[in-house]
KOLMARSE-18717 format. One record per residue (C-alpha): residue in three letters; x, y, z. Coordinates in steps of 0.1 Angstrom, whole numbers, plus 5000, padded with zeros to 4 digits. Layout:
% residues N
R  residuo     x     y     z
R      Ala     X     Y     Z
...
This chain:
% residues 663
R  residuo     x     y     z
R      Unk  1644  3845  1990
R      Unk  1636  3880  2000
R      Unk  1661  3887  1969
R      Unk  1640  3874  1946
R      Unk  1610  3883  1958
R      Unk  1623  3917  1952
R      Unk  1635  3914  1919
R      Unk  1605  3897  1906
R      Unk  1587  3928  1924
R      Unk  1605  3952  1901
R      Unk  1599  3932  1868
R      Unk  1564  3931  1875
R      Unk  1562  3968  1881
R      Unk  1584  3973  1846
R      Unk  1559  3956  1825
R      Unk  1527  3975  1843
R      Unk  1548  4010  1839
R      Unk  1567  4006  1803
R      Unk  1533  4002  1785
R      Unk  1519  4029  1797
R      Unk  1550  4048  1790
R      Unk  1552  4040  1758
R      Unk  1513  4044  1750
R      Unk  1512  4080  1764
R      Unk  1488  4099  1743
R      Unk  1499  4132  1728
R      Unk  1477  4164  1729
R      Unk  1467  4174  1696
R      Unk  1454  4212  1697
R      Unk  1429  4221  1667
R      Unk  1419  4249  1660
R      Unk  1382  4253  1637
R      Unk  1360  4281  1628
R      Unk  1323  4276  1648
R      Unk  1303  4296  1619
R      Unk  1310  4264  1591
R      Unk  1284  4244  1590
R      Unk  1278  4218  1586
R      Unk  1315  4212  1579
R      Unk  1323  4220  1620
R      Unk  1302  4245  1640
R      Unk  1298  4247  1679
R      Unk  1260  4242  1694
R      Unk  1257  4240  1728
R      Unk  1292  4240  1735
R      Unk  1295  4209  1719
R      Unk  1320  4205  1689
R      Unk  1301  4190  1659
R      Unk  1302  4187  1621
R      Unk  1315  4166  1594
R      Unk  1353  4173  1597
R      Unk  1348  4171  1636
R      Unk  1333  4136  1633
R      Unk  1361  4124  1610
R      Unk  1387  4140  1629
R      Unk  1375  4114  1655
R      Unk  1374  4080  1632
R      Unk  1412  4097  1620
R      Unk  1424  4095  1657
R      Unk  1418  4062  1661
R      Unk  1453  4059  1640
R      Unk  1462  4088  1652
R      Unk  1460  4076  1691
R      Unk  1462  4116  1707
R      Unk  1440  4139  1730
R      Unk  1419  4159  1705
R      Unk  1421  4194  1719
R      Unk  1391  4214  1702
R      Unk  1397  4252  1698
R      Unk  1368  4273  1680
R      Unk  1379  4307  1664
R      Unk  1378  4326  1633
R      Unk  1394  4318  1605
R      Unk  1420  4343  1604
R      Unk  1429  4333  1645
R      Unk  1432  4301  1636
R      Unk  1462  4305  1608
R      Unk  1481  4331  1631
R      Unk  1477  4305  1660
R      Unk  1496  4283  1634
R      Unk  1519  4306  1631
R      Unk  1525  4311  1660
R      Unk  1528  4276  1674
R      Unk  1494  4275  1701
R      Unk  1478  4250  1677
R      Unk  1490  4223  1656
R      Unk  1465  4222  1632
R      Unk  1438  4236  1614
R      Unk  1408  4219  1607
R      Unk  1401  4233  1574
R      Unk  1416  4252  1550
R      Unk  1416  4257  1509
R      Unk  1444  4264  1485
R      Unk  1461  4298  1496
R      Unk  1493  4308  1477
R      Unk  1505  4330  1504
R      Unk  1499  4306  1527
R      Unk  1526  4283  1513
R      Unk  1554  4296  1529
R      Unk  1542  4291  1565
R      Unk  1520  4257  1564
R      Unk  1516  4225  1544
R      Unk  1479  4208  1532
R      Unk  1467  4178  1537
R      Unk  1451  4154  1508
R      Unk  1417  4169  1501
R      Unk  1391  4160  1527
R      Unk  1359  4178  1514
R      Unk  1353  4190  1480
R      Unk  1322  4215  1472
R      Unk  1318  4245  1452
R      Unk  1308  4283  1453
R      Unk  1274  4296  1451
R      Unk  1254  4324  1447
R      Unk  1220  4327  1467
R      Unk  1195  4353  1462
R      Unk  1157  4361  1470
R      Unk  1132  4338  1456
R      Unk  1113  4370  1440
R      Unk  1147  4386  1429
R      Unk  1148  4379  1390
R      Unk  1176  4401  1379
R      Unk  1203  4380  1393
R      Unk  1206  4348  1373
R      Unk  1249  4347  1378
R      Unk  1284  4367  1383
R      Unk  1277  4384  1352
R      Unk  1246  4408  1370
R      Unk  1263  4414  1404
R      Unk  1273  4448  1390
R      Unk  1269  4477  1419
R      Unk  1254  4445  1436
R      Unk  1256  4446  1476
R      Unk  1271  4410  1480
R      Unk  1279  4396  1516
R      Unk  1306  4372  1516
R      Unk  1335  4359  1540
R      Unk  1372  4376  1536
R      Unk  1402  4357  1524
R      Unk  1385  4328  1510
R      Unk  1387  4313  1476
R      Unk  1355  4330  1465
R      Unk  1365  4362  1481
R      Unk  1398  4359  1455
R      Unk  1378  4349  1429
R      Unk  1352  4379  1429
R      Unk  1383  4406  1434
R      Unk  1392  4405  1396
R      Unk  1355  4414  1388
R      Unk  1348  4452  1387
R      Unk  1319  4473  1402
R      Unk  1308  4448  1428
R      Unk  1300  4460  1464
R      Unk  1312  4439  1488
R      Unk  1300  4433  1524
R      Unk  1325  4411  1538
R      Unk  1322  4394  1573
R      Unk  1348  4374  1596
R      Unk  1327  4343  1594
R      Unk  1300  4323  1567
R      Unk  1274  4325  1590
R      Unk  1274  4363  1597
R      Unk  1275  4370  1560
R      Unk  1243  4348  1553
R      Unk  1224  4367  1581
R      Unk  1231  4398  1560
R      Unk  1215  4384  1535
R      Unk  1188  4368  1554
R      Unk  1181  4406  1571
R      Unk  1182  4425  1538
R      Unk  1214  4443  1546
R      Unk  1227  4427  1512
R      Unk  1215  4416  1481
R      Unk  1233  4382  1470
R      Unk  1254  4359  1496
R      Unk  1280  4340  1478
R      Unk  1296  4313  1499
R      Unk  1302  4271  1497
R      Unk  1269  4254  1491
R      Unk  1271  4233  1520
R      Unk  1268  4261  1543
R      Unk  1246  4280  1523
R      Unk  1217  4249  1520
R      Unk  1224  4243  1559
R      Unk  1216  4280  1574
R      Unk  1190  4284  1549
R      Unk  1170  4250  1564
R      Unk  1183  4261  1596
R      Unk  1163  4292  1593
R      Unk  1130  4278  1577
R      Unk  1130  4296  1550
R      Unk  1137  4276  1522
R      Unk  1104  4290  1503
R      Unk  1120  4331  1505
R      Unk  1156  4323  1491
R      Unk  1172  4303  1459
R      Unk  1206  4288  1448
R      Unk  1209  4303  1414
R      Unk  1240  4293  1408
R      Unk  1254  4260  1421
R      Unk  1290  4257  1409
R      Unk  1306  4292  1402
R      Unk  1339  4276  1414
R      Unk  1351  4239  1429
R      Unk  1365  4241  1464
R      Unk  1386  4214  1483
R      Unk  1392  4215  1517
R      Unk  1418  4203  1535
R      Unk  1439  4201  1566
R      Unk  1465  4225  1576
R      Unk  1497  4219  1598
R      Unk  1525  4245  1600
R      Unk  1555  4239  1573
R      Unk  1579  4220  1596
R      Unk  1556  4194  1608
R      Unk  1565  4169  1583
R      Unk  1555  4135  1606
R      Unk  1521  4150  1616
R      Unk  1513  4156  1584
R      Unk  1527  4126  1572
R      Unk  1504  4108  1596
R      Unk  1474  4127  1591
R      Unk  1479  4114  1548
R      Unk  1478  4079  1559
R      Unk  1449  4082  1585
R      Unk  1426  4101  1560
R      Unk  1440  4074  1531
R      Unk  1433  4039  1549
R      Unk  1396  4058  1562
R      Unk  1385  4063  1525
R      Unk  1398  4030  1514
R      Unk  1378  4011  1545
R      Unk  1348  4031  1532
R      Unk  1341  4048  1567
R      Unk  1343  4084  1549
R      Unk  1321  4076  1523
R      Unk  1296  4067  1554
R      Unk  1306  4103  1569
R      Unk  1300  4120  1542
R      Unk  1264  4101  1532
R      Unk  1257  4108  1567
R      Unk  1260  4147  1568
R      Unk  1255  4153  1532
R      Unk  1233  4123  1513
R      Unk  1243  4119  1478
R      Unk  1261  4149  1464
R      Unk  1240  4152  1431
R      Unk  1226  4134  1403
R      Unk  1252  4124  1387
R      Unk  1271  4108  1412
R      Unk  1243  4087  1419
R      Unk  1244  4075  1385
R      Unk  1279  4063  1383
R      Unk  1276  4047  1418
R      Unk  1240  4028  1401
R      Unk  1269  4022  1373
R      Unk  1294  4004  1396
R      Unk  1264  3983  1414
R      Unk  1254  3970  1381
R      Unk  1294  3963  1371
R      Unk  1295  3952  1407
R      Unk  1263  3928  1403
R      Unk  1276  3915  1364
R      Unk  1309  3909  1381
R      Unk  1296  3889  1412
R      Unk  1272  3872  1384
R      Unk  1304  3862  1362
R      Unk  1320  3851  1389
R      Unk  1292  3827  1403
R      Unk  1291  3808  1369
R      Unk  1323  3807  1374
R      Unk  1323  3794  1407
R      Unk  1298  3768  1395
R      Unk  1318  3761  1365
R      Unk  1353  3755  1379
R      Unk  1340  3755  1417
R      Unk  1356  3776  1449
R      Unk  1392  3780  1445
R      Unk  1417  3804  1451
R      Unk  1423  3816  1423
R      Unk  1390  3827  1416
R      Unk  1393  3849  1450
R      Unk  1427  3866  1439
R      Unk  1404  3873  1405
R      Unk  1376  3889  1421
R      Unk  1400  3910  1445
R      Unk  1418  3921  1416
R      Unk  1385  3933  1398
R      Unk  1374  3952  1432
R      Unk  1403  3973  1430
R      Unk  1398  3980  1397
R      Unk  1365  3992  1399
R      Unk  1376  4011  1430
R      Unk  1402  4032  1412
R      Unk  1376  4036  1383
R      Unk  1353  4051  1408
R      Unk  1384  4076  1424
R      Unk  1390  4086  1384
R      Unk  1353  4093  1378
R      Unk  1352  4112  1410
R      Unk  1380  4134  1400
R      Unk  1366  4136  1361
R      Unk  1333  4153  1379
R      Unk  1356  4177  1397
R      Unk  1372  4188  1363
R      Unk  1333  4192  1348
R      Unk  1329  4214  1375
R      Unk  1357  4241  1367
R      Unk  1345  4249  1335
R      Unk  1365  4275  1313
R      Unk  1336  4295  1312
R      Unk  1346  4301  1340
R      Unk  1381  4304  1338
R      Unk  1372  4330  1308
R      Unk  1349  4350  1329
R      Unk  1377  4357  1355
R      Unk  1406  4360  1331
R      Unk  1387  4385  1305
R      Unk  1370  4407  1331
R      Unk  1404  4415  1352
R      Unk  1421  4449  1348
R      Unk  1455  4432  1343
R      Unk  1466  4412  1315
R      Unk  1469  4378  1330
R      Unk  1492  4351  1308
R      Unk  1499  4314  1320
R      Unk  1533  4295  1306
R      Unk  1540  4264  1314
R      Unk  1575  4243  1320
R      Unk  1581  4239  1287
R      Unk  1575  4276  1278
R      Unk  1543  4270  1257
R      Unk  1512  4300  1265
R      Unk  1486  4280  1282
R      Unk  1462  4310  1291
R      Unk  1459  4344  1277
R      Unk  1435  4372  1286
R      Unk  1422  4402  1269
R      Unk  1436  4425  1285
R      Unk  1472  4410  1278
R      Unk  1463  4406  1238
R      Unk  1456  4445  1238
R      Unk  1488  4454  1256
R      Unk  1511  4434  1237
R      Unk  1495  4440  1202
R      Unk  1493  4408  1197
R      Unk  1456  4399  1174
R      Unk  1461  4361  1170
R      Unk  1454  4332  1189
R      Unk  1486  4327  1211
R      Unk  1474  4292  1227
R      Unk  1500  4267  1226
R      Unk  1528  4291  1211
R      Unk  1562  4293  1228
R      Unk  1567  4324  1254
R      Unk  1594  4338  1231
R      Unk  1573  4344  1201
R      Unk  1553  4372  1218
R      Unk  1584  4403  1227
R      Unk  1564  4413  1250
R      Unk  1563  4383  1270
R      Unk  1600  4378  1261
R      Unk  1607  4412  1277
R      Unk  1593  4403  1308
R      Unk  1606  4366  1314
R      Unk  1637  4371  1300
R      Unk  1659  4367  1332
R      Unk  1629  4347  1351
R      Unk  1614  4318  1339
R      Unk  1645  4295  1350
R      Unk  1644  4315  1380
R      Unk  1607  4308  1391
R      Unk  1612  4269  1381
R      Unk  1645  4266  1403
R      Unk  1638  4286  1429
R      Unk  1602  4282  1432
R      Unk  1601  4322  1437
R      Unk  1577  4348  1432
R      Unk  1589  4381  1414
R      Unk  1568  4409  1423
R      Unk  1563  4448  1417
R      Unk  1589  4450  1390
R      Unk  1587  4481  1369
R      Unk  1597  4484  1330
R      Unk  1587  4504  1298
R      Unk  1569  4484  1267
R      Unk  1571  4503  1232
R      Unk  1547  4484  1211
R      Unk  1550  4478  1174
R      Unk  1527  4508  1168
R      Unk  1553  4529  1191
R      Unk  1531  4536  1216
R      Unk  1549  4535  1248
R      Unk  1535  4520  1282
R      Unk  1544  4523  1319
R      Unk  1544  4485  1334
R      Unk  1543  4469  1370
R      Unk  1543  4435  1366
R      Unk  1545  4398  1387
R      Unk  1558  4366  1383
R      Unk  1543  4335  1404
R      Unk  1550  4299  1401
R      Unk  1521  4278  1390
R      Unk  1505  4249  1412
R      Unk  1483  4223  1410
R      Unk  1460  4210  1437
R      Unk  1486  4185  1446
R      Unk  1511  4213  1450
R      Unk  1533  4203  1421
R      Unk  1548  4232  1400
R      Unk  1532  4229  1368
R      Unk  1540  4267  1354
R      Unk  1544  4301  1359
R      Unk  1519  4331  1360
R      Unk  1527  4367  1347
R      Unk  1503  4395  1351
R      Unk  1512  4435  1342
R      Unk  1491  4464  1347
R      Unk  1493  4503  1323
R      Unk  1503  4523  1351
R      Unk  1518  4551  1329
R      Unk  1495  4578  1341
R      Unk  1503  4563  1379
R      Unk  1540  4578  1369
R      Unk  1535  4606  1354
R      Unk  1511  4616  1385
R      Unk  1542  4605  1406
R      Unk  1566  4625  1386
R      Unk  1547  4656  1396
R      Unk  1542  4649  1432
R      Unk  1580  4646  1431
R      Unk  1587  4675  1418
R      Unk  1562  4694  1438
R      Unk  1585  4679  1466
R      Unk  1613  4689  1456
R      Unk  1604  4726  1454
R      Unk  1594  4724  1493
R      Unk  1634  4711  1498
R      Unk  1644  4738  1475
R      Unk  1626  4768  1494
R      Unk  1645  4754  1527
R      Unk  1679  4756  1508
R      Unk  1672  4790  1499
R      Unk  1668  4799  1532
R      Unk  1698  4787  1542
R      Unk  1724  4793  1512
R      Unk  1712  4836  1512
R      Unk  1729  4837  1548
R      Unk  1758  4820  1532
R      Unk  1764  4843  1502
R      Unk  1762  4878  1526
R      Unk  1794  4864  1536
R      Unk  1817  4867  1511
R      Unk  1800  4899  1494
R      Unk  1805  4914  1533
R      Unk  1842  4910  1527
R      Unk  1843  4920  1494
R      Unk  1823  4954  1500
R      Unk  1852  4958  1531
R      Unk  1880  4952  1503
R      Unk  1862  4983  1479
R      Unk  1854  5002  1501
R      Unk  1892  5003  1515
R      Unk  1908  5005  1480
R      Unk  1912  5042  1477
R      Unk  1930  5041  1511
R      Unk  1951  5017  1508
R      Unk  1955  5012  1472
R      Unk  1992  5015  1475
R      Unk  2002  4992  1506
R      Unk  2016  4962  1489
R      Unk  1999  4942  1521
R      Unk  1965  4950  1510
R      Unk  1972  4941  1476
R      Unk  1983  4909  1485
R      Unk  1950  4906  1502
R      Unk  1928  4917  1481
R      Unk  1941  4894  1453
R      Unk  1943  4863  1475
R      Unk  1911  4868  1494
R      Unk  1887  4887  1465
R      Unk  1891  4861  1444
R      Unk  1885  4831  1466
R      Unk  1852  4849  1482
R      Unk  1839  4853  1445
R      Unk  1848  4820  1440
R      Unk  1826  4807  1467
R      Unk  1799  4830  1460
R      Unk  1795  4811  1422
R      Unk  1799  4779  1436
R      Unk  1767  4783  1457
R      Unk  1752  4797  1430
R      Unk  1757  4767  1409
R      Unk  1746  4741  1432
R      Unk  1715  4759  1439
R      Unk  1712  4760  1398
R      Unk  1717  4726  1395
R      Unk  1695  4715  1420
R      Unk  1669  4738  1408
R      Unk  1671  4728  1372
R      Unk  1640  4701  1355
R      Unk  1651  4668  1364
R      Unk  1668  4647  1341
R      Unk  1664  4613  1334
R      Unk  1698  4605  1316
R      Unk  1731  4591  1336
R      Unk  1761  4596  1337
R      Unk  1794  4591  1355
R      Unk  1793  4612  1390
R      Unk  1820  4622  1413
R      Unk  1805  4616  1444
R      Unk  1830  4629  1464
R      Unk  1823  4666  1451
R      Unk  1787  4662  1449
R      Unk  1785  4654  1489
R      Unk  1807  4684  1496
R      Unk  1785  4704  1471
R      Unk  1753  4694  1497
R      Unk  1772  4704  1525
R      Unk  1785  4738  1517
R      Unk  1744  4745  1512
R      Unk  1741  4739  1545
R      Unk  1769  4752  1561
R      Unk  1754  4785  1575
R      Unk  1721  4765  1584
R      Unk  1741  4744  1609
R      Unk  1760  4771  1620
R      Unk  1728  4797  1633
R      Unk  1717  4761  1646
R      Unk  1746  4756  1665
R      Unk  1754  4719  1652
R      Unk  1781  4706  1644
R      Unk  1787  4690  1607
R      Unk  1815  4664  1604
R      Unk  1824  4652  1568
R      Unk  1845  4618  1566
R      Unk  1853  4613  1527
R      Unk  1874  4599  1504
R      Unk  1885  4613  1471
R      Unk  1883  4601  1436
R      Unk  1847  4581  1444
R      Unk  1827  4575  1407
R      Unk  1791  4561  1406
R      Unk  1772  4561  1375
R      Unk  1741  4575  1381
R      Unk  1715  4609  1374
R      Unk  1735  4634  1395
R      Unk  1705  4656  1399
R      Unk  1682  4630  1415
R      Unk  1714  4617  1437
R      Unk  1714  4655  1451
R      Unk  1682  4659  1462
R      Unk  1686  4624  1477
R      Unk  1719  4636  1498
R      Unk  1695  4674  1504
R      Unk  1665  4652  1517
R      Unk  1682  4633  1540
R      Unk  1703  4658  1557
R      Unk  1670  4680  1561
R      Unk  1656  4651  1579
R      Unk  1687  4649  1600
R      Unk  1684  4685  1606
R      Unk  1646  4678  1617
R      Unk  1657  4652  1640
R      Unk  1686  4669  1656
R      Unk  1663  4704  1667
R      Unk  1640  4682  1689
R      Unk  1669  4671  1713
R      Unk  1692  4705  1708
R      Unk  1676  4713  1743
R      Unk  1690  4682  1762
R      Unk  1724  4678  1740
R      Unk  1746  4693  1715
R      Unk  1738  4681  1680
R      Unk  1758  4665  1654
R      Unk  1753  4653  1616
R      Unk  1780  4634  1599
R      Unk  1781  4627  1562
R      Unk  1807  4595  1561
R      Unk  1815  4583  1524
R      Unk  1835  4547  1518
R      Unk  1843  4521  1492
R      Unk  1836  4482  1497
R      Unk  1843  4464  1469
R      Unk  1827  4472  1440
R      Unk  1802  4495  1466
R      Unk  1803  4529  1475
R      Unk  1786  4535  1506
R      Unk  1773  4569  1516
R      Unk  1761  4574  1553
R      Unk  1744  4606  1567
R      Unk  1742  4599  1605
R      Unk  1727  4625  1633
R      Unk  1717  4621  1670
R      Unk  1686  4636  1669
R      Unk  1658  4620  1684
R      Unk  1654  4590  1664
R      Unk  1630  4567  1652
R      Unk  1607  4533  1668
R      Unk  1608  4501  1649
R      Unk  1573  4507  1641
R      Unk  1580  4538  1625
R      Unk  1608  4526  1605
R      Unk  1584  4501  1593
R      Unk  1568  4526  1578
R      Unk  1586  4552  1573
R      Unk  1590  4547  1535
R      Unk  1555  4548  1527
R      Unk  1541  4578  1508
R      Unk  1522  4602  1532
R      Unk  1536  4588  1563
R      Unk  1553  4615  1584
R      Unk  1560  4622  1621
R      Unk  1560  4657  1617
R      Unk  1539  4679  1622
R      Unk  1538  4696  1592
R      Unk  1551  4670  1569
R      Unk  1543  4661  1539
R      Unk  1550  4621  1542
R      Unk  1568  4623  1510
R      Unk  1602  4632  1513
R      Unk  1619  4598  1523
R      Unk  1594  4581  1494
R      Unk  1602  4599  1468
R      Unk  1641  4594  1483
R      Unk  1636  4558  1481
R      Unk  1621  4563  1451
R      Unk  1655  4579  1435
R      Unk  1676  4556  1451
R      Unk  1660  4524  1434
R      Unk  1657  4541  1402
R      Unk  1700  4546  1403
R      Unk  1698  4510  1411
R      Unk  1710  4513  1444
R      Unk  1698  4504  1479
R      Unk  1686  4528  1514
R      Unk  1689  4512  1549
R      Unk  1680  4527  1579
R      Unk  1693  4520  1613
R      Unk  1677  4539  1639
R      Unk  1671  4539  1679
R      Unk  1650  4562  1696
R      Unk  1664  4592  1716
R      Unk  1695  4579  1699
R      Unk  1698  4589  1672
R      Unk  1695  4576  1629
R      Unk  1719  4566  1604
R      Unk  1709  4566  1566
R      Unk  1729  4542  1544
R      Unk  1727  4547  1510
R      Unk  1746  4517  1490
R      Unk  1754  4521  1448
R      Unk  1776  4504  1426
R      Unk  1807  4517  1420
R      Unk  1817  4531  1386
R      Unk  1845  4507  1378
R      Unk  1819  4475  1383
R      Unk  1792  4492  1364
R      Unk  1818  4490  1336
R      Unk  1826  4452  1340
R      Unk  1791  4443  1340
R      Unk  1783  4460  1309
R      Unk  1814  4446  1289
């Protein structure tokens, strides 16, 4: 008895636990910018706002703990990143945003608009925000969307809110912002009479949800939640609740679907009457309701369209300094500004005509337009030269993004190029004003070097009419004269070569000679130093490439090393050891030293022009080496540790492949 009595104990205390195992309720942490309203704001430490109430009617198929966290806008998508929230509350179409988090369906749309003073009558649109003061918030859609326009003067803030008090305290001229906001600080303010909306729809916005990239199920569940509240008609009631009707149009087509509505019920009581209650007629009359629902969800989107006009769409395009061209999967021109018409020469209408028709365009896409469709990826910061039909010749930097729409779904591609020919030739000079501070520092160096052998051969002249006739010396002097005289033009030669204008052609290189070239240039240098040079090569190594620029890549590089290894020559003897090798079809050049080394910050930067860690540096060596090394198509690594010591790797293709790939 006392068995069972303790068995049925432990059933009974199964069924009480298990449920309430199983029922557990997850945290959920979201994270909301305070300064939105009325789409989520914080007053009185309460956390209010449209969003904020249907994130509540959401949870009740969600079943978790809502965890509120108010920050900016820019905290809340590194806290995504970084894992300490699981969602943001709102967020619009980002294209660098893609790679880190997913979007929810829409759960708000809107627009951008511009507010001004009631008695300012200059601004009447975009078009007069010239040398404008304009407040607005960074990294929004209209923050994107006013970049391509020139000459406006922008007064960005971290929130909506503080960038409508600018305006409200004269600090700014315009606010341009989401409506929503805009009407609600405005009222909030009381002073509806002293400000106007003079522009209601300069762009559509949707808002959604955000949820970092790998959380499929949450954002899975979110889609049904926000789907099954709009189809019960409990959003609608949100929305009406914090918004009213959004304009006059949608009241119209919802009087529209009352009147269908009210024929439809009418039909269907004479029918009632005629062929009384079955059920068929109720299977009719749901069938109808879903009709007219899905008629209401097309209008809806059909308003949405109105709003993005391609006025506006021209506006953007035609005032950028870029020329901006869309394509889309089937290689037809879908978009084309003016910008792009000027640069490619082209004077016709190019709408609708295939990619390949235009050279320019076929110039540019010719190795990426499967590439972008396939991969989904974005070329950027390529570099080529355009010769036009007229044979004028341009300079181009140009990207290649994939195309979405606002369901995500890759609809096309988007190629923009910019002239920056005089960017290059201003580039050119800077390098060669460069490459004159390197060449003063070989000269130093390489005159120590050549008093060598002259020193020996003033000793040999000078004992010639002594010795003259001892077959010793005269072995000597031919073995050793020669040799000195030898050296003496090599050094010459290299610092001829490396002195000479720079020279854009190619050709085949023997990189094996050309490193022990650099080094004899140095040789004394290191040697009145006191460190030690080490060379570690193999012969016969070919790269096709501009041997001049390779030079001054090798000179730049062990000048650096030579830099680095003087501030530890106190604590330790100093080393630098040029190491050449062949992988494959690579040949890999590395110019190592144990100098003091580099942080991972500064290798971060290192490449950048104008950064330095010198004292006296320019910032511009190690650019402009970069520089050379990309235009030899070839690749520079650095592998550094501080108080340890830095290794440059310099990677190129090897002769022999450059061959194969061109036959």
């Amino acid at each position: 008895m006392n068995i069972r009595n303790f068995i049925s104990f432990l059933l009974f205390l199964s069924v009480i636990t298990i449920p309430m195992i199983v029922h557990a309720k997850e945290p959920l942490r979201i994270a909301y910018d305070p300064n939105l309203p009325p789409i989520h704001m914080q007053e009185e430490g309460q956390h209010q706002g449209f969003l904020i109430d249907l994130m509540e009617e959401l949870n009740r198929y969600l079943e978790k703990d809502l965890i509120y966290y108010p920050m900016t806008q820019e905290e809340a998508f590194l806290a995504l990143e970084e894992d300490k929230v699981d969602m943001v509350l709102s967020a619009s179409f980002h294209e660098q945003r893609t790679a880190t988090m997913e979007y929810t369906d829409s759960v708000l749309h809107t627009s951008v608009g511009l507010v001004v003073r009631s008695d300012n009558h200059e601004i009447e649109g975009i078009s007069q925000l010239t040398n404008v003061k304009t407040a607005l918030q960074k990294e929004t859609t209209e923050y994107e969307f006013l970049r391509t326009i020139r000459r406006i003067q922008y007064h960005v803030a971290s929130n909506q809110r503080t960038a409508m008090q600018l305006l409200l305290m004269g600090r700014s001229d315009a606010f341009v912002g989401n409506v929503l906001t805009a009407d609600y600080l405005i009222e909030e303010t009381q002073m509806n009479n002293n400000f106007r909306i003079v522009g209601n729809y300069l762009l559509p916005i949707d808002y959604a949800m955000a949820v970092a990239r790998d959380r499929n199920e949450l954002l899975d569940e979110l889609n049904r939640a926000i789907r099954t509240v709009k189809q019960e008609g409990i959003y609608a009631d949100i929305h009406e609740r914090w918004f009213g009707n959004e304009n006059l149009l949608t009241e119209r087509l919802w009087l529209a679907v009352q009147i269908t509505v009210g024929l439809l019920l009418g039909v269907l009581a004479i029918t009632f009457l005629a062929i009384r209650w079955n059920r068929r007629l109720q299977a009719e009359v749901e069938k109808k309701t879903h009709v007219l629902k899905e008629l209401n969800e097309t209008l809806q989107e059909q308003i949405t369209q109105t709003k993005n006009s391609d006025e506006y769409q021209r506006q953007i395009l035609d005032s950028s300094p870029r020329g901006i061209v869309t394509v889309n999967e089937d290689g037809l021109i879908t978009s084309v500004n003016t910008k792009a018409l000027l640069i490619a020469g082209e004077k016709d209408d190019l709408l609708t005509k295939p990619y390949q028709d235009v050279l320019l365009l076929t110039q540019l896409l010719e190795s990426h337009f499967d590439q972008v469709f396939q991969e989904k990826k974005s070329i950027l910061g390529k570099e080529t030269i355009w010769k036009r039909s007229d044979n004028r010749e341009y300079d181009l930097r140009y990207y290649v993004y994939p195309l979405f729409n606002i369901k995500h779904q890759l609809i096309g591609l988007i190629v923009t190029f910019e002239d920056i020919t005089e960017e290059r030739k201003m580039r050119l000079q800077v390098f060669e004003q460069e490459k004159n501070q390197a060449l003063s520092r070989v000269v130093a160096g390489i005159a120590h070097e050549i008093r060598n052998p002259l020193t020996s051969i003033k000793t040999f002249a000078e004992l010639i009419p002594k010795k003259f006739h001892n077959e010793r010396f005269q072995r000597e002097i031919s073995t050793y004269v020669p040799k000195e005289i030898d050296r003496v033009s090599q050094l010459i030669e290299g610092l001829i070569d490396y002195a000479r204008p720079r020279q854009q052609e190619k050709e085949s290189v023997h990189l094996t000679e050309l490193v022990q070239d650099c080094a004899i240039l140095f040789e004394r240098t290191l040697l009145n130093k006191g460190i030690v040079l080490t060379l570690d090569l193999i012969n016969d190594v070919f790269i096709y490439a501009n041997p001049n620029q390779v030079k001054q890549v090798i000179i730049n590089l062990m000048i650096n090393g030579i830099d680095a290894i003087e501030e530890v020559l106190e604590h330790r003897s100093g080393e630098l050891v040029l190491r050449l090798s062949k992988r494959e079809t690579m040949v890999v050049l590395v110019i190592e030293d144990n100098g003091i080394g580099m942080t991972d910050k500064q290798q971060e930067k290192i490449l950048e022009p104008f950064y330095t860690t010198k004292a006296k540096g320019t910032g511009l060596g190690l650019a402009i080496t970069h520089q050379y090394v990309q235009d030899n198509e070839g690749r520079l690594l650095i592998d550094s540790k501080i108080d340890s010591g830095t290794k440059m790797i310099l990677q190129f293709r090897s002769e022999n492949h450059e061959e194969n790939l061109n036959h």
